[in-house]
Phi, psi and omega in degrees: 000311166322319188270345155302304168309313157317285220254035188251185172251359222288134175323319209244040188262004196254001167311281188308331189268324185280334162304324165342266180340307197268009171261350160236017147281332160281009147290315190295322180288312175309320184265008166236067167200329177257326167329298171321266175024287195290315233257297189337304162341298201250002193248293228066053221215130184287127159258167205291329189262125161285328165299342180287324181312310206274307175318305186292343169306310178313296197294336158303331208240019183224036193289308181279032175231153183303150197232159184218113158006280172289351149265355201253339156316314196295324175280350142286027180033042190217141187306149194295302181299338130337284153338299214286311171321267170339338245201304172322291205289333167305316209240319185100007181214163174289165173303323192280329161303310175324310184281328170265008139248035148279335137328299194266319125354293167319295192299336195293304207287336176265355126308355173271004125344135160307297186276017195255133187284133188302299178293348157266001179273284185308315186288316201278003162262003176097001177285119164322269162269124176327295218299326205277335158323291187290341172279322171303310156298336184297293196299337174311285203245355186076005137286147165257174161342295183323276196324286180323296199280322146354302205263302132014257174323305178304306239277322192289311155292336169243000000 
């Protein structure tokens, strides 16, 4: 689009090119605020916001138990709409993504178990329904579960 934009005539290209420009640098920071995120755990490295800190944590050490928004305001001492903004704007995603893909995160690894069954997986992660599991995970990772423990199984044997 940038380069579309370079090279149009349009009056308003040099507006249009600076709008780009600064959406994509909040798209780079966002996605190195979630990256952190991810990294942060095992690296041991401070995020810059400790209330972000203390949410991802909370959602890590409750992955099988249900999270609720409002709670995760209250532990970022901020009003829920607030919160859901502030949480956005940190990550590039809503909170509720967050959680489902540290869920789904969650499921690979406890799929990687010889024994572990796609519906004990799904129920021990708090998920209702099988089926909407699986569609979550499909759309996650581009595998459904089945596939995934499949693809699992070939790496481990050959």
């Amino acid at each position: 689009r940038l380069l579309k934009l370079f090279s149009s005539d349009d009056p308003m290209k040099d507006v249009l090119v600076d709008i780009k420009l600064k959406e994509l640098v909040l798209s780079i920071m966002r996605l190195q605020n979630f990256n952190f995120a991810d990294v942060s755990e095992s690296a041991g490295h401070k995020h810059t916001n400790q209330r972000f800190k203390a949410v991802v944590d909370y959602i890590r050490q409750n992955i099988t138990s249900t999270i609720h928004i409002s709670e995760l305001s209250r532990i970022a001492y901020m009003s829920k709409s607030v919160f859901y903004r502030a949480f956005n704007n940190e990550f590039g995603l809503p909170p509720a993504r967050m959680i489902l893909n540290e869920k789904i995160k969650h499921a690979k690894l406890m799929m990687a178990n010889e024994n572990a069954r796609i519906k004990e997986v799904c129920f021990a992660l708090g998920f209702s329904d099988p089926n909407y599991f699986s569609r979550a995970f499909k759309k996650a990772e581009g595998l459904t579960p089945g596939q995934y423990i499949e693809r699992l199984k070939e790496a481990t044997s050959g």
